[in-house]
C-alpha positions in Angstrom: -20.2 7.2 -9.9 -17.4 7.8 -7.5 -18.0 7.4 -4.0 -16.0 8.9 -1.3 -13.8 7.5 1.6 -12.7 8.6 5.2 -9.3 9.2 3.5 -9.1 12.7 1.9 -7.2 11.6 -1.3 -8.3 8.0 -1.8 -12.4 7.2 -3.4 -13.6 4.3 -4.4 -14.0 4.0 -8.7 -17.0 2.3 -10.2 -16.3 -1.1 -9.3 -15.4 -0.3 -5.9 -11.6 -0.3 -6.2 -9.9 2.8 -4.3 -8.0 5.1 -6.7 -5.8 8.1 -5.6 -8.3 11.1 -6.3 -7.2 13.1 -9.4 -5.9 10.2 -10.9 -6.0 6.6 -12.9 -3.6 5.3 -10.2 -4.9 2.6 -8.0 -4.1 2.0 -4.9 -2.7 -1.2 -5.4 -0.5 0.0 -7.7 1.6 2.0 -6.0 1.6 -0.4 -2.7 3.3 -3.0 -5.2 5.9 -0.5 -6.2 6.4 0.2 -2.7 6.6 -3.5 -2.2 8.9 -4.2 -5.5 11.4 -1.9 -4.8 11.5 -1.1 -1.2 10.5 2.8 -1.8 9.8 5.0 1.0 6.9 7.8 0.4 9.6 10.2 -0.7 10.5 7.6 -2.9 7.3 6.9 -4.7 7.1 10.8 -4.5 10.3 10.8 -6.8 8.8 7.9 -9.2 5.5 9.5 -9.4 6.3 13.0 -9.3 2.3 14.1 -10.0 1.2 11.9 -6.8 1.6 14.9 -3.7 2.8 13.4 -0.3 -0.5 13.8 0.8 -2.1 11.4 -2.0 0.7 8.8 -1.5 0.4 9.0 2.8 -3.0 8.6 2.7 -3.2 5.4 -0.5 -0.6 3.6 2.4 -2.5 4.2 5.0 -5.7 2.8 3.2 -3.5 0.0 2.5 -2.5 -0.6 5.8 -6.1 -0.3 7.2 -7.4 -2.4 4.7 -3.9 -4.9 4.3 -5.4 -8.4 4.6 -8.3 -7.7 2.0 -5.6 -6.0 -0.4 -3.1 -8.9 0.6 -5.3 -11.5 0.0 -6.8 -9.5 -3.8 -3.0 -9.9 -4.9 -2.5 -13.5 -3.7 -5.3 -14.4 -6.2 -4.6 -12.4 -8.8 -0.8 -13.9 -9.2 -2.1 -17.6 -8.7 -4.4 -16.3 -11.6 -1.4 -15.5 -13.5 0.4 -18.1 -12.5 -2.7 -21.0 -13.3 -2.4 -19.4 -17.1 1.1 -18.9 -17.7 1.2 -22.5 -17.0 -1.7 -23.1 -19.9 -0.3 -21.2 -22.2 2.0 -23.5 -25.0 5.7 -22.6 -25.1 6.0 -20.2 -28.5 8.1 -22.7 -31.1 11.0 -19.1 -30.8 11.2 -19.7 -27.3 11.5 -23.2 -27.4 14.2 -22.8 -29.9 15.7 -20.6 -28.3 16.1 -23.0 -25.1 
């Protein structure tokens, strides 16, 4: 079940995560490519040539309205990734290799 939001070209998934309508992208996504690389919309227009303007305004300005949730969802998840890169043992290759 899909549930719509105030922005025309962003709903919210099954779990509640807002996804550019008429695709698998997630919001998030493409906020950390703008982030990463410093992209403008025409930008992230160029690397995602099947997102319109329209999709890719509107997923920002989600962000934007919603940053400090989204902010604080992608501080977690990298001290997630961070917490289990740490656990993980160094492969004997890699540690070779160094």
């Amino acid at each position: 079940m899909l549930a719509e939001t105030r922005y025309e070209h962003i709903i919210l998934n099954d779990t509640h995560i807002p996804v550019i309508s008429g695709t698998m992208m997630k919001v998030v996504e493409l906020v950390l490519a703008q982030v990463a690389y410093g992209w403008s919309a025409e930008e992230l227009h160029i690397q995602f040539p099947y997102l319109t303007l329209g999709q890719i305004y509107s997923a920002l300005a989600y962000y934007w309205d919603h940053r400090e949730e989204f902010d604080a969802n992608i501080e977690s998840s990298l001290e997630k990734v961070n917490r289990i890169q740490k656990e993980i043992p160094v492969p004997p290759l890699v540690a070779r290799l160094k």
